[in-house]
PAVEXNU-950234 format. One line per field, with one value per residue (C-alpha): residue number from 1; x, y, z. Coordinates in nm, 3 decimals, always signed. Layout:
seq [NUM; ...]
px [X; ...]
py [Y; ...]
pz [Z; ...]
This chain:
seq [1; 2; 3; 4; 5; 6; 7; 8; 9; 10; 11; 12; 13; 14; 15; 16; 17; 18; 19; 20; 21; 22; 23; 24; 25; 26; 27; 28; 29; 30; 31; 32; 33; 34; 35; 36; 37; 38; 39; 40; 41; 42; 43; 44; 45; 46; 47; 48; 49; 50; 51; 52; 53; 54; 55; 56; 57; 58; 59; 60; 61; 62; 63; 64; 65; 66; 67; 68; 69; 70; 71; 72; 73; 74; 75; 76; 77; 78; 79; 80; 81; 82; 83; 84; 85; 86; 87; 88; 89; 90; 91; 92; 93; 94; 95; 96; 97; 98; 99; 100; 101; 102; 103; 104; 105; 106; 107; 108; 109; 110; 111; 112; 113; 114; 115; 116; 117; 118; 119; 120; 121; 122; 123; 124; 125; 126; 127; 128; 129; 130; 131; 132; 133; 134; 135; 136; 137; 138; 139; 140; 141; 142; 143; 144; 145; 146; 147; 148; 149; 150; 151; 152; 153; 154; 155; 156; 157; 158; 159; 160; 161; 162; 163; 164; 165; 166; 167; 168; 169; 170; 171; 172; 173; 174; 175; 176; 177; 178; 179; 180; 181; 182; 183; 184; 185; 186; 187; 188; 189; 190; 191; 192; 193; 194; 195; 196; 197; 198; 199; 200; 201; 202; 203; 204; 205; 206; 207; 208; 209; 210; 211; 212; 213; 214; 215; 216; 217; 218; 219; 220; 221; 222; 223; 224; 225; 226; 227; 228; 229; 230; 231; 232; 233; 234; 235; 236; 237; 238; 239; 240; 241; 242; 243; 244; 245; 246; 247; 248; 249; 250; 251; 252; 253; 254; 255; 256; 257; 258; 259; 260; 261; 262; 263; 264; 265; 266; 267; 268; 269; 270; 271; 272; 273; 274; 275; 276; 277; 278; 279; 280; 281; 282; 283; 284; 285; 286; 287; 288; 289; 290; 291; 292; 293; 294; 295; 296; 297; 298; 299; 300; 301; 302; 303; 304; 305; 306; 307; 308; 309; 310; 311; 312; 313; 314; 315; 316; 317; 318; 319; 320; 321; 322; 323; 324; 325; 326; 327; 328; 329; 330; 331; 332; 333; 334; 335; 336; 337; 338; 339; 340; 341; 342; 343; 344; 345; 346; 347; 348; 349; 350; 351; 352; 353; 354; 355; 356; 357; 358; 359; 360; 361; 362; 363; 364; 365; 366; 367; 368; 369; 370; 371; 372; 373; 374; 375; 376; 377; 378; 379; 380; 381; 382; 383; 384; 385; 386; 387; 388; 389; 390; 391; 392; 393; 394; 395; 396; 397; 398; 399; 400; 401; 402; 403; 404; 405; 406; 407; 408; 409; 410; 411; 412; 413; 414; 415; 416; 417; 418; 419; 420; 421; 422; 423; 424; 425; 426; 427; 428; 429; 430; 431; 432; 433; 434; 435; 436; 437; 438; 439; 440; 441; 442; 443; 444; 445; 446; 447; 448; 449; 450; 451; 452; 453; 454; 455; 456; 457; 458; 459; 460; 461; 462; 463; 464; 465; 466; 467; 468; 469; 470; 471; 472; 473; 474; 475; 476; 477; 478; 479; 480; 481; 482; 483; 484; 485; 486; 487; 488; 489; 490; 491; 492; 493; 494; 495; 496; 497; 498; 499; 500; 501; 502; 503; 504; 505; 506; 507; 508; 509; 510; 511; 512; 513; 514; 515; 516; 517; 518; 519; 520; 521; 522; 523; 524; 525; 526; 527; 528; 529; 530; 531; 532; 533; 534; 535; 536; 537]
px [+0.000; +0.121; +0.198; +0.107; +0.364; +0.101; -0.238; -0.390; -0.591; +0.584; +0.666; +1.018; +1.271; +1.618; +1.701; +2.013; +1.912; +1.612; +1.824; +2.012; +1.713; +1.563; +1.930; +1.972; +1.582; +1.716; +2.027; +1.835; +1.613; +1.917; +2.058; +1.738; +1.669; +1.324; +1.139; +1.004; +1.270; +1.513; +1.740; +1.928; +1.858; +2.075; +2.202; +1.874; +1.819; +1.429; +1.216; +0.934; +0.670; +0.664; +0.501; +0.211; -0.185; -0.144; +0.018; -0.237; -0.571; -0.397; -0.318; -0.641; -0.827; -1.074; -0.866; -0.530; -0.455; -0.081; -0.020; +0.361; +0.418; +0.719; +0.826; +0.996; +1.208; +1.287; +1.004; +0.954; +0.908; +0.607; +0.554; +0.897; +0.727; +0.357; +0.412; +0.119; +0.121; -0.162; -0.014; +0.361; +0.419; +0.371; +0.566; +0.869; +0.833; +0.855; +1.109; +1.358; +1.663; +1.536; +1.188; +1.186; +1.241; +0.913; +1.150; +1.225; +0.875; +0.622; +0.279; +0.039; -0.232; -0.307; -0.296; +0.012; +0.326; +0.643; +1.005; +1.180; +1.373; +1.094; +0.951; +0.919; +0.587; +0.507; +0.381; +0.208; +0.005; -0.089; -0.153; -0.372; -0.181; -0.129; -0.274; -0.176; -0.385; -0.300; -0.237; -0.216; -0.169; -0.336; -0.474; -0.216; +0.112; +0.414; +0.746; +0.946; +1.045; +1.046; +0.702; +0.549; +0.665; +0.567; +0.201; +0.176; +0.234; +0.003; -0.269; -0.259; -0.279; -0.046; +0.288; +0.161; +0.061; +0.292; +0.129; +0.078; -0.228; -0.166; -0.059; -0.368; -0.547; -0.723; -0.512; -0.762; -0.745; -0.470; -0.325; -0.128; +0.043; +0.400; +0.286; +0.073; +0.213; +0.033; +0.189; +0.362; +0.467; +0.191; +0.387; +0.756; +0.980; +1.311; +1.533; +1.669; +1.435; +1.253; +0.878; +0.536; +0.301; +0.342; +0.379; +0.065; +0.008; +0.270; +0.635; +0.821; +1.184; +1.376; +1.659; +1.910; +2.086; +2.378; +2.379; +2.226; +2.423; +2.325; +2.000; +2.005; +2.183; +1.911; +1.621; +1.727; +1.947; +1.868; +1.805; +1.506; +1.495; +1.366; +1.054; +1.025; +1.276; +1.226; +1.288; +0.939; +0.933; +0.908; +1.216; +1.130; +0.825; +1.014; +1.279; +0.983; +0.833; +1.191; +1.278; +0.944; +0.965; +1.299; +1.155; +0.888; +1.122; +1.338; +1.011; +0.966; +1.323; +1.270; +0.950; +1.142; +1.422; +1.193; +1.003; +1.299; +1.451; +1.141; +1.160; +1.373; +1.355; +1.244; +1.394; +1.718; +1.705; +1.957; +2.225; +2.003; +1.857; +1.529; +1.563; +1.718; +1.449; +1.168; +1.398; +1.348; +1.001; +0.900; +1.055; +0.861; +0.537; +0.637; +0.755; +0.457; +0.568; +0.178; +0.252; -0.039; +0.182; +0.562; +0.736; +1.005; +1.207; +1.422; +1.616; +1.766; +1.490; +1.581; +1.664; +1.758; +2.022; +2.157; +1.805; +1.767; +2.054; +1.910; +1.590; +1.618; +1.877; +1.611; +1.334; +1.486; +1.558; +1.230; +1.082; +1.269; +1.300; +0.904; +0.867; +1.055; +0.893; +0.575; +0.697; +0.873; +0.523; +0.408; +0.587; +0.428; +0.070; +0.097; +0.097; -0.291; -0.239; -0.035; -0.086; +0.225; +0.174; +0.438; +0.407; +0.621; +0.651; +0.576; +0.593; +0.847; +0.726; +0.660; +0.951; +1.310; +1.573; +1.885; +2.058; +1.901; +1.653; +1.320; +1.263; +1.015; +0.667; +0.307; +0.096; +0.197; +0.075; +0.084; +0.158; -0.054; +0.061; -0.052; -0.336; -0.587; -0.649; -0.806; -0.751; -0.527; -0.649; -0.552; -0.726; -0.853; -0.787; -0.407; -0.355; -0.320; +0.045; -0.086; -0.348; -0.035; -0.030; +0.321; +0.473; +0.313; +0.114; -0.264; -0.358; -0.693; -0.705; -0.646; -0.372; -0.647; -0.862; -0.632; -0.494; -0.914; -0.943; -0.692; -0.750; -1.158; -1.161; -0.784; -0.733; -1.094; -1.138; -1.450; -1.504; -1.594; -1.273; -1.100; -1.253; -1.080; -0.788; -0.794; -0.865; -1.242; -1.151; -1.387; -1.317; -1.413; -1.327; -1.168; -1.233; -0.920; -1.044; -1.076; -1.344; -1.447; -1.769; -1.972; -1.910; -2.142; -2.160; -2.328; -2.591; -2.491; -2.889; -2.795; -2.407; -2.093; -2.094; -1.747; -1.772; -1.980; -1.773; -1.578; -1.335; -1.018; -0.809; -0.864; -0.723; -0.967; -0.670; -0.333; -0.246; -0.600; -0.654; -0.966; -1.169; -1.445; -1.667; -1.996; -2.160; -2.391; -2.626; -2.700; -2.441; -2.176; -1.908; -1.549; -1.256; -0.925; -0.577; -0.224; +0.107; +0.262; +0.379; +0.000; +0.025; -0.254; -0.266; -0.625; -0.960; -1.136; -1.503; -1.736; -2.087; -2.408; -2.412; -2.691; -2.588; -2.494; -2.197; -1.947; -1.666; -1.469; -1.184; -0.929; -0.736; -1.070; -1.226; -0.933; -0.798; -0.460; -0.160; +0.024; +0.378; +0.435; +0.390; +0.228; -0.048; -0.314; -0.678; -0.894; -1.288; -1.446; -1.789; -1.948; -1.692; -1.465; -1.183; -1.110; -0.784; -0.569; -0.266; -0.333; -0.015; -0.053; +0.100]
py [+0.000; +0.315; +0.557; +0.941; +1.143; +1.449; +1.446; +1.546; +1.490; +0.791; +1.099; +1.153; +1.325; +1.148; +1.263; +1.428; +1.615; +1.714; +1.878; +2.078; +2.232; +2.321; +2.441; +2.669; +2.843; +2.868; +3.077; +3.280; +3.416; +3.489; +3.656; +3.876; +3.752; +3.603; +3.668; +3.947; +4.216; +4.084; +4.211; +4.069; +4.131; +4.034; +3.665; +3.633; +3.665; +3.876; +3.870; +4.131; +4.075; +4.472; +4.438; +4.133; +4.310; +4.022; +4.307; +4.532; +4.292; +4.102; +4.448; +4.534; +4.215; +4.272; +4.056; +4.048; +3.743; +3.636; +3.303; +3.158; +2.904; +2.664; +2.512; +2.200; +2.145; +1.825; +1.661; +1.553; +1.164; +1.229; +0.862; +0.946; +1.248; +1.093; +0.769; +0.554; +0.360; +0.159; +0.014; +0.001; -0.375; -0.297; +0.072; -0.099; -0.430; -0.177; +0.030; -0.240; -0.017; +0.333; +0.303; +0.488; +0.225; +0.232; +0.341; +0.693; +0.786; +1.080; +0.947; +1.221; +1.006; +0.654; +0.618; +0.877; +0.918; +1.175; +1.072; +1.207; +1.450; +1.651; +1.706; +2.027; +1.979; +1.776; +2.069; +2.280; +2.000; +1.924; +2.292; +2.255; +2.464; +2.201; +1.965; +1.741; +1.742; +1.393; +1.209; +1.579; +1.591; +1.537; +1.283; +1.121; +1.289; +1.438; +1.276; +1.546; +1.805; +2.105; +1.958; +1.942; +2.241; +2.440; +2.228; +2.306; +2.679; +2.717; +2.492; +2.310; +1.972; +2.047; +2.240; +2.516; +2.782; +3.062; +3.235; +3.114; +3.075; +3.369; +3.601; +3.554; +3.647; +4.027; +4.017; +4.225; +4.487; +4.863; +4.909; +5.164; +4.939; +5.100; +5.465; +5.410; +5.051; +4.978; +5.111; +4.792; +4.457; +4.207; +3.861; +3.822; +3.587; +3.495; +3.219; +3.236; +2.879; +2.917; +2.917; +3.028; +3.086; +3.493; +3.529; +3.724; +3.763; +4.026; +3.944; +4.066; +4.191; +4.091; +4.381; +4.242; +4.400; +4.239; +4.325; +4.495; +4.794; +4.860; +4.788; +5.065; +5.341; +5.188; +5.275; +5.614; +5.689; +5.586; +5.730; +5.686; +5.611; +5.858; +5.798; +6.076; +6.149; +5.801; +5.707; +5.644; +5.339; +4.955; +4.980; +5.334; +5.088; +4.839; +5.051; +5.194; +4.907; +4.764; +5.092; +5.148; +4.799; +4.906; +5.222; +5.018; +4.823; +5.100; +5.191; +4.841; +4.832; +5.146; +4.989; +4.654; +4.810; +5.021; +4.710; +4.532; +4.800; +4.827; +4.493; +4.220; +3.867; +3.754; +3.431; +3.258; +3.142; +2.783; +2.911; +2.718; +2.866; +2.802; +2.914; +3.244; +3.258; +3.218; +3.520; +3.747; +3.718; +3.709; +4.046; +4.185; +4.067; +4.223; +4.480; +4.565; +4.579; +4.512; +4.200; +3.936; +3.657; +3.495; +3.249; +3.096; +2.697; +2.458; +2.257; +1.928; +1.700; +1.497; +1.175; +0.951; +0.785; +0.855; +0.923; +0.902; +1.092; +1.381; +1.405; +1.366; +1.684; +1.856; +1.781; +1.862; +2.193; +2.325; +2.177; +2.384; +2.649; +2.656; +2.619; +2.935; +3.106; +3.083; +3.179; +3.448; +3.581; +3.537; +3.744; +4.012; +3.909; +3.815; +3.424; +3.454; +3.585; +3.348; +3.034; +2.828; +2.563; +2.326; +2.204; +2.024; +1.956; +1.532; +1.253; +0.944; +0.573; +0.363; +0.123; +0.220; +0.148; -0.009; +0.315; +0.396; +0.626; +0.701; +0.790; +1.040; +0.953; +1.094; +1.221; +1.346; +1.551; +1.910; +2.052; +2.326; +2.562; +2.829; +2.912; +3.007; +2.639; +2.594; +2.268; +1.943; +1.723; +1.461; +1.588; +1.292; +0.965; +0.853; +0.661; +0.275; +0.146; -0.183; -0.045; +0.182; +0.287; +0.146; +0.220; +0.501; +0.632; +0.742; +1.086; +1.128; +1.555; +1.745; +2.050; +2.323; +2.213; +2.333; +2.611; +2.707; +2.677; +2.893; +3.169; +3.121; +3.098; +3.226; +3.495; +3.559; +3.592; +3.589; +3.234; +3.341; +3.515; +3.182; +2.966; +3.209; +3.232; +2.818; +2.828; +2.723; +2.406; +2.220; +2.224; +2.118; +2.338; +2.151; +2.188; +2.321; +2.535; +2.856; +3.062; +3.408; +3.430; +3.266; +3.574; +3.550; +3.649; +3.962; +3.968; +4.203; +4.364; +4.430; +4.507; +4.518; +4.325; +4.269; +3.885; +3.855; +3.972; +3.742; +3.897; +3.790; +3.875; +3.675; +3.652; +3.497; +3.566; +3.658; +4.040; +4.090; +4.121; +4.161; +4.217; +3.951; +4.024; +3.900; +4.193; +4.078; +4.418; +4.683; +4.960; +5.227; +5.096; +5.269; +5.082; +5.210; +5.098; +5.097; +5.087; +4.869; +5.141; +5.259; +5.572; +5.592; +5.537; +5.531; +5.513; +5.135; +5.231; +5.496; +5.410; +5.241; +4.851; +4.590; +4.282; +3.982; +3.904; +4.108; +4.151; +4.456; +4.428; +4.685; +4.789; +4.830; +5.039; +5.309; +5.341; +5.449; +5.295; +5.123; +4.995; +4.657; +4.470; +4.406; +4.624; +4.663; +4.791; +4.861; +4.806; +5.041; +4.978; +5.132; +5.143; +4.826; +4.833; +4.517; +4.515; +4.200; +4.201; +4.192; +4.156; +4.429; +4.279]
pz [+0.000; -0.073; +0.236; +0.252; +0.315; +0.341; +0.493; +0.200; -0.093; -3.668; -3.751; -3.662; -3.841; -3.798; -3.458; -3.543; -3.848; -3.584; -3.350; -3.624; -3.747; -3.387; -3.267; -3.597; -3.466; -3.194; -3.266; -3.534; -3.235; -3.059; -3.301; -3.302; -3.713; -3.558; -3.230; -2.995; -2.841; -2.634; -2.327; -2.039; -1.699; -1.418; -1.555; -1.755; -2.096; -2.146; -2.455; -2.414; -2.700; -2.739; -3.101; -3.054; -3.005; -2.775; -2.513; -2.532; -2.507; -2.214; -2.060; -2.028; -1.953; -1.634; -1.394; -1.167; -1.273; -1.384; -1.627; -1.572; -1.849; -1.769; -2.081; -2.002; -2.338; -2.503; -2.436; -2.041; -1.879; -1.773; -1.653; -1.386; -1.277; -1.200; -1.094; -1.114; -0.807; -0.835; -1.123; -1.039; -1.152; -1.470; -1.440; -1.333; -1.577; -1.848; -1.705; -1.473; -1.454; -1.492; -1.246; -0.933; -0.656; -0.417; -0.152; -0.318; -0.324; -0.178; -0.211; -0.290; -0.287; -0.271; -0.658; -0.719; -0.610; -0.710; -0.684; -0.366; -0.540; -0.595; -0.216; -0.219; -0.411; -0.155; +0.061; -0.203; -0.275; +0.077; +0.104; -0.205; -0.429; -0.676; -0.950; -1.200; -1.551; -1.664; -1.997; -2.152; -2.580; -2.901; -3.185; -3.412; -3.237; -3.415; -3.209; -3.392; -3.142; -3.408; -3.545; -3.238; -2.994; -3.287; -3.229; -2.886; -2.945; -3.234; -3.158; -3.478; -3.542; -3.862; -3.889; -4.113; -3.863; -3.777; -3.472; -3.145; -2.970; -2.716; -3.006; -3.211; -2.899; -2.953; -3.289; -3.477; -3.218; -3.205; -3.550; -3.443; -3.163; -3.324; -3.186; -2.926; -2.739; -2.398; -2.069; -2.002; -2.168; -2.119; -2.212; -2.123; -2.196; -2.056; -2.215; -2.573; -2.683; -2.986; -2.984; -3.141; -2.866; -2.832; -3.268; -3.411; -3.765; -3.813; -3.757; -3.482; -3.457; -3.218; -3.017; -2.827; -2.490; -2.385; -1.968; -1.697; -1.769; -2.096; -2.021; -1.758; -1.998; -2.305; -2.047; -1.924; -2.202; -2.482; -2.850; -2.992; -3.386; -3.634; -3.784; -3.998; -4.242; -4.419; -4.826; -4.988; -5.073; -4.979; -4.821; -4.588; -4.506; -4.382; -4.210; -4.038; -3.912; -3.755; -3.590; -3.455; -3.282; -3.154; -3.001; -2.866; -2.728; -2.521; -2.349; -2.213; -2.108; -1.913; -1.774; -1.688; -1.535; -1.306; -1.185; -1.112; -0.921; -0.732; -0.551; -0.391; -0.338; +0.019; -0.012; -0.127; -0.456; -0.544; -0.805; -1.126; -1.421; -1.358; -0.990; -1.183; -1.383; -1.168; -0.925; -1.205; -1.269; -0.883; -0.859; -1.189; -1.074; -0.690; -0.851; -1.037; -1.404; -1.490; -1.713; -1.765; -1.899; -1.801; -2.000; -1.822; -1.990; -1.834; -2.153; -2.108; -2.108; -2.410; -2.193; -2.495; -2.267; -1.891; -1.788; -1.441; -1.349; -1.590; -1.480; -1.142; -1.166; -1.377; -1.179; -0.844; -0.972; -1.100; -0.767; -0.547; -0.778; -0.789; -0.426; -0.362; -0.610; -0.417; -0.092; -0.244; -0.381; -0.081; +0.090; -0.114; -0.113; -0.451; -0.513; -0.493; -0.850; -1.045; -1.149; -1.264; -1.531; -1.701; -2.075; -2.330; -2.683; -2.577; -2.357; -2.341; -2.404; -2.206; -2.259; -2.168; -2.452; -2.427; -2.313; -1.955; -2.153; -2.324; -2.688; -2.782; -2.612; -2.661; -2.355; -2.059; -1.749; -1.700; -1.357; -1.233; -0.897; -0.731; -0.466; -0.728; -0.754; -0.463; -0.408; -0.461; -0.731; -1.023; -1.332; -1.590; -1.657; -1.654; -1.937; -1.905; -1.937; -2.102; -2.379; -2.544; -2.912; -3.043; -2.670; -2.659; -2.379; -2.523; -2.459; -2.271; -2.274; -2.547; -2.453; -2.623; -2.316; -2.101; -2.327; -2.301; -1.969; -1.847; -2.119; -1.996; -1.635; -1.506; -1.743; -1.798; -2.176; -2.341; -2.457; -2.813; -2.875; -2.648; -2.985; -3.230; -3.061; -3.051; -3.475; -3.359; -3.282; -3.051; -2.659; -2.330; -2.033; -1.728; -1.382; -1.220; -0.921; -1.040; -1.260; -1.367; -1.152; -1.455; -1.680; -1.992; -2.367; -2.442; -2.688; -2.991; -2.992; -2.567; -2.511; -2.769; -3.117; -2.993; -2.962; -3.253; -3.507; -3.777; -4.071; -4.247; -4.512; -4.832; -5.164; -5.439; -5.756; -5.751; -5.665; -5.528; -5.151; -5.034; -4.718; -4.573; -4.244; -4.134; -3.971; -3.624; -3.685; -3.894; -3.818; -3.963; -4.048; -4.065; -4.291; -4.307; -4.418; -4.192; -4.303; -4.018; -3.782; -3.805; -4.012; -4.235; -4.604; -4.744; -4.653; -4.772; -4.626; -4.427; -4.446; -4.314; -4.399; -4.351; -4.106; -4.329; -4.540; -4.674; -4.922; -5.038; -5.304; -5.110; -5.422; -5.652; -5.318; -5.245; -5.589; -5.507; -5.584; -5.282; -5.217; -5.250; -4.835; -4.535; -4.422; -4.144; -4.235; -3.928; -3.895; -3.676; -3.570; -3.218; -2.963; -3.124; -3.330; -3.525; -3.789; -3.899; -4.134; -4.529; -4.853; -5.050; -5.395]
């Protein structure tokens, strides 16, 4: 019987030729070719997504919440961090030299157990400030690591998207994002690992600080680009657009700098970089920088061979490092706010190899944390360690539930624009202890048409871009075109329109000759803005 230790409740690229591609991302973003601006602060490298509408909607959502993503990269053994005890015959049958003996265990519960090396969770669960969401993934599972982080960050079953799902959130909204940013950055990342989930439609250029000191004289110092005296032409567009990012980008440093100076960590931090990590972002959120959403990683967890060294090292860090973190927060009346969550691009199998590791796997669980949660719990089904798919374990929650769940009921997003930011796809919202007070959808005829409204770009020939909406009422209806710092160029529509379909040929509509690129036309109807990204060819 298990014993308590707390009172309380084939798609894979050749592996090789894999890691090239994902290391060669990876140093692009670095290099600031690809990615949101960039900085170091302290030991830490910080990517502020100063150009994604995703700042501004999540700036002024109606809540205090805070979302910190831990991305867990390489693709974590989920099956060594949840041990199934009621079924730990077969758990150590499949895995005889790399199972975690019975004797190194924490039962959480009867049925689950963590390894030893991770007790620090063992009081936030017994305090109820954490749950596990398990067998965690998707149908038909990419087991290549670029393939499927960019998955996870996109929310699409197929590698063809090339926004995230947080960036497409409030896309349509602020054309002029360029010349009138929000106050303060509303996703932050720190790490230099590649990933989707803060890209919007429009690309983002990345600016790079090298050290705490020139991020100091950048914030009180430094020289903001010219925007005025630019060539006409493509290329003046496009120098535009990259210095205007840059400028945005010296206000959030100023605004990062200022937070960070404003507070201090109440507890001592191990000498790890997710421990420095997790430092930094305690003493944003203490230090009220006004940020919505954190992305912290912790690399390493591609434990092809040498496993249980590896993990046990990895896990032991982000354990502590996460237990800190909320007594940190705690110390300023904060950790009421945030709610921690892990992810990863995949699971392990089942089955050890013949190296004292795990090849690339399918479902896994998702660790929740924070007080929000109200509660200690095992979400779902785990998934049986007999009834596998080709070794592999068989999800039993799709990641867009989650992904919903948290943008519904933490963040408290209105569940229509939740569905477009997910691509539509279908969901089911999970019950993880927290909610928005049962928050409803207006009716358009009642409150805003804000929910109700659809439009996209669309291109029915070559060199023709037009505009498609579906209009909820009858109402005027204001159209205008953006160059991609916001300045604008021409005037698409200003007129009453009947509710129903709707298409407008841009070029055919303004009759005016544009450069060759990227532009942003805005619908204005009511009180709402609405604007995406259309090519101009």
């Amino acid at each position: 019987m298990c014993q308590h230790h707390s009172p309380q409740n084939n798609k894979d690229l050749s592996h090789d030729e894999e890691h090239k591609i994902w290391s060669r991302r990876s140093f692009l973003q670095a290099l600031g070719i690809a990615g949101t601006g960039t900085m170091m602060l302290g030991t830490n490298s910080i990517s502020a997504s100063s150009v994604s509408p995703l700042t501004m909607a999540l700036s002024q959502a109606e809540t205090d919440n805070i979302l910190v993503l831990v991305r867990l990269v390489g693709g974590n053994d989920g099956l060594n961090t949840i041990i199934p005890f009621y079924d730990y015959d077969n758990y150590v049958n499949a895995r005889p030299t790399i199972h975690i003996p019975q004797d190194s265990l924490i039962c959480l519960t009867q049925d689950f157990a963590i390894p030893n090396y991770m007790e620090p969770l063992q009081a936030m669960f017994g305090e109820g400030k954490m749950r596990a969401i398990h067998g965690v993934g998707y149908d038909d599972p990419n087991l290549s690591h670029f393939t499927s982080s960019d998955i996870w960050a996109t929310a699409e079953d197929e590698d063809r998207i090339r926004n995230g799902w947080l960036g497409r959130y409030y896309e349509h909204l602020y054309p002029d994002y360029f010349i009138n940013p929000p106050e303060n950055p509303a996703a932050v990342q720190i790490g230099n690992f590649a990933n989707l989930v803060f890209e919007g439609y429009d690309k983002n250029y990345a600016f790079v600080l090298s050290g705490t000191n020139q991020l100091q004289d950048v914030a009180e110092n430094g020289t903001m680009h010219d925007m005025l005296n630019l060539p006409d032409c493509t290329y003046g567009d496009q120098l535009e657009y990259m210095r205007g990012s840059i400028n945005t980008t010296y206000t959030y440093a100023e605004k990062i700098h200022a937070a960070y100076g404003r507070a201090s960590n109440a507890v001592a931090y191990q000498d790890t970089g997710i421990a420095r990590q997790l430092a930094t972002v305690a003493r944003l959120i203490k230090g009220n920088l006004g940020t919505k959403v954190y992305m912290v990683s912790l690399g390493g967890f591609d434990t092809h061979s040498g496993q249980p060294e590896r993990h046990s090292k990895l896990m032991s860090e982000l354990s502590d490092a996460m237990a800190r973190f909320y007594e940190d927060l705690d110390a300023g009346d904060m950790s009421k706010y945030v709610l921690g969550m892990t992810f990863s691009e995949f699971g392990r199998r089942v089955f050890e190899n013949g190296s004292e590791g795990t090849d690339h796997g399918a479902a896994a669980p998702i660790l929740m944390f924070g007080p929000g949660l109200n509660g200690n719990e095992f979400i779902g089904e785990h998934p049986s360690l007999s009834a596998t798919d080709r070794g592999n374990l068989v999800s039993s929650i799709d990641f867009r539930d989650v992904y919903a769940t948290v943008m519904a009921k933490w963040l408290c997003i209105d569940e229509t624009v939740v569905s477009e930011a997910l691509l539509d796809k279908p969901y089911e919202a999970l019950e993880l202890g927290f909610d928005c007070n049962g928050s409803s959808t207006p009716n358009p005829t009642e409150q805003s048409i804000g929910a109700y409204m659809r439009h996209r770009p669309y291109y029915p020939a070559e060199n023709t871009p037009y505009i498609y909406f579906e209009l909820p009422v009858t109402a005027h209806v204001d159209i205008q075109l953006y160059n991609m710092i916001g300045q604008r160029v021409a005037s698409i529509a200003n007129e009453m329109m009947f509710s129903g379909s709707h298409k407008i040929n841009i070029k055919e509509k303004i009759n005016t000759r544009l450069h060759t690129g990227q532009y942003i036309y805005s619908i204005s109807i009511q009180d709402k803005k609405f604007s995406k990204s259309v090519v101009i060819r």
